[in-house]
C-alpha positions in Angstrom: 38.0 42.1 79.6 41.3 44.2 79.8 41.9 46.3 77.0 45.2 46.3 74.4 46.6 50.1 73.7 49.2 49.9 70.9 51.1 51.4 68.2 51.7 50.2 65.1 55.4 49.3 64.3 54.8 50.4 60.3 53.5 54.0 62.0 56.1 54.8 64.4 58.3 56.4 62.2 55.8 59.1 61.5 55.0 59.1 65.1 58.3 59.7 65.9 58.3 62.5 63.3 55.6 64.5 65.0 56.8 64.3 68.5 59.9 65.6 67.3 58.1 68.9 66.0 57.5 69.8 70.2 59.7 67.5 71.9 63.8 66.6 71.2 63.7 63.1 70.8 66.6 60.8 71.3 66.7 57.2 70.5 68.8 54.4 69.9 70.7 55.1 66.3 73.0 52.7 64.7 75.9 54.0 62.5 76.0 52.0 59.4 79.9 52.4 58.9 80.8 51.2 62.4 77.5 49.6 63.3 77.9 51.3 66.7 74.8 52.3 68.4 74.4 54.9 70.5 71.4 57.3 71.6 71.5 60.2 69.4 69.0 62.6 68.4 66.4 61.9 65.8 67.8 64.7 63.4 70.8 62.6 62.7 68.7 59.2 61.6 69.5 59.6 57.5 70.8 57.0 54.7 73.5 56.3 57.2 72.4 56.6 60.4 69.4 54.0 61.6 67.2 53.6 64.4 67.5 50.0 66.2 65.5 49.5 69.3 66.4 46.0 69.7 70.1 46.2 70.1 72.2 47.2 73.2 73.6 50.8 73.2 77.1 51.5 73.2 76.8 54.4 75.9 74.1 54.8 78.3 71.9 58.2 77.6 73.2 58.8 81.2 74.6 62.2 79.3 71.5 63.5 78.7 71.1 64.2 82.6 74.6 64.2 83.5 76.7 65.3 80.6 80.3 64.5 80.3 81.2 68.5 80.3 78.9 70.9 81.5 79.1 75.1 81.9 78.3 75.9 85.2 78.9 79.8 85.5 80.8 82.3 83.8 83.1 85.0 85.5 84.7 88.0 85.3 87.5 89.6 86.6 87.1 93.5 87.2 89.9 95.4 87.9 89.4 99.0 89.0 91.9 101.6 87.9 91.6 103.5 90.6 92.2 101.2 92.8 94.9 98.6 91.5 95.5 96.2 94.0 91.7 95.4 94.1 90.1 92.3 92.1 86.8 91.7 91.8 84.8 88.7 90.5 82.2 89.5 88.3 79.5 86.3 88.1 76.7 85.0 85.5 73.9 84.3 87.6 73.2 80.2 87.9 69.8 80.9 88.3 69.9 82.7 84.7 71.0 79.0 83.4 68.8 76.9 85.1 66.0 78.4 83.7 66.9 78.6 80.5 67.2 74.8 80.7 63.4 74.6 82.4 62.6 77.0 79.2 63.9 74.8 77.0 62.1 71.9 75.1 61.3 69.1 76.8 63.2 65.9 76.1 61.6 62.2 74.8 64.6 59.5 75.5 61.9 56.8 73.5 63.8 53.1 73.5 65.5 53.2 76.5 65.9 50.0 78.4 64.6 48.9 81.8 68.2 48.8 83.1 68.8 52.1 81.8 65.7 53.6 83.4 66.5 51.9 86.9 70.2 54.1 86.4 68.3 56.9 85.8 66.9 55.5 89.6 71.1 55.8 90.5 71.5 59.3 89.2 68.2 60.5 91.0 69.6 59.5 94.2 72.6 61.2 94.0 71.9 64.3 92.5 68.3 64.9 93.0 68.1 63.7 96.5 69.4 64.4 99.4 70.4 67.8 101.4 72.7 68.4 98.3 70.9 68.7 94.6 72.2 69.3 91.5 70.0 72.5 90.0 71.3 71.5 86.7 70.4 67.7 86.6 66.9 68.1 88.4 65.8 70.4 85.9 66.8 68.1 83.1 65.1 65.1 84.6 62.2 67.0 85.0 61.9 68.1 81.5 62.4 64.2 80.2 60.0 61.3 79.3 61.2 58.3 79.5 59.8 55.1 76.7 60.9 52.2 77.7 61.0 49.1 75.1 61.2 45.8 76.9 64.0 43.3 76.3 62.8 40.5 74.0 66.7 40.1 72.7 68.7 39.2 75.5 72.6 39.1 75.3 74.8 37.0 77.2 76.3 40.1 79.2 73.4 41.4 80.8 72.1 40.1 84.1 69.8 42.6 85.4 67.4 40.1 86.9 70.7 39.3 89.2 70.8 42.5 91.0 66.8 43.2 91.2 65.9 44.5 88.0 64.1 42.4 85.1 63.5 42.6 80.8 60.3 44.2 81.4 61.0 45.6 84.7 59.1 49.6 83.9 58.6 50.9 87.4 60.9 53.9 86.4 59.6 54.1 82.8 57.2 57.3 82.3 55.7 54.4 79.8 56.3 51.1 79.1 56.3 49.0 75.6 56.3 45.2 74.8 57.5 44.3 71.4 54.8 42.1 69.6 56.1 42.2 66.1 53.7 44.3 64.4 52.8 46.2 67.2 54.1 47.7 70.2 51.8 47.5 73.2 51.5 49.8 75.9 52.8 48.0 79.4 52.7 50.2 81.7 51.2 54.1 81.8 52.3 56.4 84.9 50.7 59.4 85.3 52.3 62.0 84.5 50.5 65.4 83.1 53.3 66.1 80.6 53.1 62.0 79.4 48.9 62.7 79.4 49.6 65.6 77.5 52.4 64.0 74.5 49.6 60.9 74.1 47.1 63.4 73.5 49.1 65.4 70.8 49.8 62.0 69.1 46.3 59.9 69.7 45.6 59.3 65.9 48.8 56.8 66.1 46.9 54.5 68.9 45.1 52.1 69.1 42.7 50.3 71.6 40.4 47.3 72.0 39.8 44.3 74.2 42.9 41.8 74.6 42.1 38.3 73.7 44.0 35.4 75.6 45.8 34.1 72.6 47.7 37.8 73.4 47.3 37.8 77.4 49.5 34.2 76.5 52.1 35.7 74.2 52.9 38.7 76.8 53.6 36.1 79.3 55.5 33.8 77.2 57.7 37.0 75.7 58.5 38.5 79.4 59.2 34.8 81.0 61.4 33.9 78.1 63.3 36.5 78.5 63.4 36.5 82.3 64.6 32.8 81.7 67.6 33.8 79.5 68.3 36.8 81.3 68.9 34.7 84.7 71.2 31.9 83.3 73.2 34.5 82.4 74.4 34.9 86.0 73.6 33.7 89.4 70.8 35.6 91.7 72.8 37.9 94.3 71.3 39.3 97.5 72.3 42.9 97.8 73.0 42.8 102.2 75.0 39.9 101.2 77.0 40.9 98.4 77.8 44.4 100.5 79.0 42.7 103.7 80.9 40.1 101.8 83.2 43.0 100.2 83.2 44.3 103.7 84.9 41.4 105.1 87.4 41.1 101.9 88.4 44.4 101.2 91.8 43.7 102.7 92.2 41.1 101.1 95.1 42.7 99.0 96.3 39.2 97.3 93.3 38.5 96.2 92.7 41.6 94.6 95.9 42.1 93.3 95.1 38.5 91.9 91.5 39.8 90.4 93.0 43.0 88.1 96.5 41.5 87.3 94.8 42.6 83.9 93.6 45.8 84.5 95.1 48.0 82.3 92.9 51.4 84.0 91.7 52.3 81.4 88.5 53.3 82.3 86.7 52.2 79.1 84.1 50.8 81.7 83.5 53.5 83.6 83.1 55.7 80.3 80.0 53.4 79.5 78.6 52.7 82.8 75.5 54.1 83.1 75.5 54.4 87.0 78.7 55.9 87.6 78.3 60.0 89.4 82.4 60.6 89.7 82.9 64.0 88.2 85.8 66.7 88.4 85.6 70.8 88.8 87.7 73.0 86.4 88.0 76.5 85.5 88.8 77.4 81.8 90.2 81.3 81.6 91.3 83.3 78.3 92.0 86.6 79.5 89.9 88.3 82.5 87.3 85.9 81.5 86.4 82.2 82.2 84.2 79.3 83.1 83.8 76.6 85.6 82.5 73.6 84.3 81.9 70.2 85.5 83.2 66.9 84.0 83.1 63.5 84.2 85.8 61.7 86.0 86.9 58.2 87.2 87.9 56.4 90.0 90.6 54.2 88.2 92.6 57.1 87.0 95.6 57.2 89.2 95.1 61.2 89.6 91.7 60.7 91.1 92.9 60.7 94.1 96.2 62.5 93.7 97.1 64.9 96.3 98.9 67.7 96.2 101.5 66.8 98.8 102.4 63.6 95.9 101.3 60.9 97.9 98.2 58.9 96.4 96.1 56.8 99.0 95.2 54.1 96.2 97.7 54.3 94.1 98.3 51.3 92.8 95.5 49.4 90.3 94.3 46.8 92.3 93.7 50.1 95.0 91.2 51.9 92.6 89.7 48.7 91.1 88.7 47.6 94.5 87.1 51.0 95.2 85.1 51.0 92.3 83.8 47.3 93.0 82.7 48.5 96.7 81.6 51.5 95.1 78.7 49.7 92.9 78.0 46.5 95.7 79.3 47.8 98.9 79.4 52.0 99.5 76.1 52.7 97.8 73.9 50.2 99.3 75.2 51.2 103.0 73.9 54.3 101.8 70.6 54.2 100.1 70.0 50.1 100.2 70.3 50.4 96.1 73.1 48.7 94.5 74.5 50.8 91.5 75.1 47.7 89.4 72.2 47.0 87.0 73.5 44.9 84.9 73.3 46.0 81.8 76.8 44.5 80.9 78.4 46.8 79.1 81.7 47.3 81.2 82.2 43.3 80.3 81.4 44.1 76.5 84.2 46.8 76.4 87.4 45.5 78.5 90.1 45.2 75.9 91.6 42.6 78.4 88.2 40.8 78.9 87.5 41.3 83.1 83.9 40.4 83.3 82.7 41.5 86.6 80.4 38.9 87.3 83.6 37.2 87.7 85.3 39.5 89.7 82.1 39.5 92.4 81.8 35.7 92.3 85.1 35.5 93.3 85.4 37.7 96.1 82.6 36.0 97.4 83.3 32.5 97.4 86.7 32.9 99.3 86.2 32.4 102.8 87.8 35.0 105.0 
């Protein structure tokens, strides 16, 4: 008989509080004044600040790889007396950073969804992947464990079974959870040393013995249930499909002038979308010294692609809305065969002017060209 590994719901708190003594742990927090809930680290969870793993997150903890501003060298500039019209650049070694981020502690992200954890897929591909990395973000993935919580609550925006993903979908989870009201059950268990290592530093909090089928029922009941609610939320799409169909309609300008006559470009769903990579370079310098840094940036904003001549190649709204549509169902599967929609819904949750892109895509494909 298979066996049931599980923690109990009224010990997790404490569980939580001894990870947190070798690991920075992050987590779904809910501000009681606002009730917005983002991931935030478990130092901040006091009288007005509460942990809720059933509820949707605000942001995605996509920052935690890939954060919104980030140093990536210091400089210099030396100027010899002796020899005026010389400059030289004087630079902080990037390798001195990097490993002070693989020094540092490692990260737990503990209630992070199944579509979060396949964007964490997204972000792998394009910065860890590749004859291009990103130092910076490899070293942070590499120092994070990821606990994922299924979805038993699911919300009329998300539709992650529509682009291949599922509620309990925990191939990219380090571990996987299923919500049983007093317990949580262990899923799935990769095998990573580091994971190995954090169960063994917290063993008194788990428990095992044999599952019964009373429970073998429930876990199939729980996961098909919310499969079920999950796909009537939005129609099945095949990816080949979906990317040749914006092929074929991507001039089309009527039509997508039609499609974000409401756009406003603001970027509000870029800002929470957990799968999007666009990011700027910048220099910051007070006197002889300075930093680069990167930061995020967005394909909707008119200066994105800017150039210094004046003339802008998608400068109208419909221009950069389209490009940001392929970029999710078109660009990135022609690439990689991994669409970088995964439906989490959040872009439809915060559009002042209510575009739902599940719309949007059902539109462009059911006009024939």
């Amino acid at each position: 008989m298979k066996t049931l590994t599980y923690i109990k719901k009224e010990n997790l708190n404490t569980f939580l509080e001894k990870l947190n003594k070798n690991y920075d742990v992050f987590l779904p927090v809910q501000n009681k004044a606002d009730g917005t809930i983002n991931f935030e680290s478990l130092d901040i969870v006091n009288d007005n600040n509460v942990i809720n793993l059933k509820e949707k997150t605000r942001k995605s903890p996509k920052s935690l790889f890939f954060p919104p501003s980030e140093n990536l060298f210091e400089f210099e500039y030396k100027k010899d007396i002796k020899k005026p019209d010389i400059m030289e650049i004087k630079l902080l070694e990037s390798e001195k950073m990097i490993s002070d981020e693989t020094n540092s502690r490692k990260k737990v992200i503990f209630g992070i969804k199944p579509c979060d954890t396949m964007a964490v897929k997204c972000l792998d591909l394009v910065f860890g992947e590749g004859e291009k990395k990103d130092p910076y973000y490899i070293m942070k993935r590499k120092n994070t464990i990821l606990i994922s919580i299924g979805c038993s609550n699911v919300f009329p925006d998300c539709f992650c079974t529509s682009v291949g993903g599922n509620p309990f979908y925990f191939d990219y989870s380090d571990l996987g959870l299923i919500d049983m009201g007093q317990n949580l059950v262990i899923f799935k268990l990769s095998e990573r040393d580091d994971l190995r290592k954090l169960l063994d530093e917290c063993n008194e909090f788990f428990e095992e013995r044999e599952i019964n089928s009373d429970e073998e029922i429930e876990i199939k009941k729980i996961i098909s249930e919310s499969e079920k609610k999950c796909s009537s939320n939005w129609e099945s799409v095949n990816a080949e499909d979906i990317a040749l169909d914006m092929e074929r309609k991507f001039s089309e300008e009527e039509m997508w002038k039609n499609i974000t006559r409401k756009c406003i470009s603001c970027a509000a769903c870029t800002y929470v979308c957990p799968t999007c990579v666009c990011f700027n370079i910048g220099d910051e310098q007070t006197g002889m010294k300075g930093e680069r840094y990167k930061c995020w940036d967005f394909c909707t904003n008119y200066y994105y692609t800017l150039e210094a001549s004046g003339h802008n190649p998608r400068e109208k709204i419909y221009q950069r809305y389209r490009n940001k549509i392929n970029c999710k169902y078109n660009y990135f599967y022609k690439r990689n065969k991994n669409l970088y929609c995964v439906g989490c819904g959040r872009c439809i949750d915060v559009c002042p002017v209510g575009m739902d892109i599940r719309e949007i895509v059902k539109h462009v494909r059911s006009l024939q060209k």
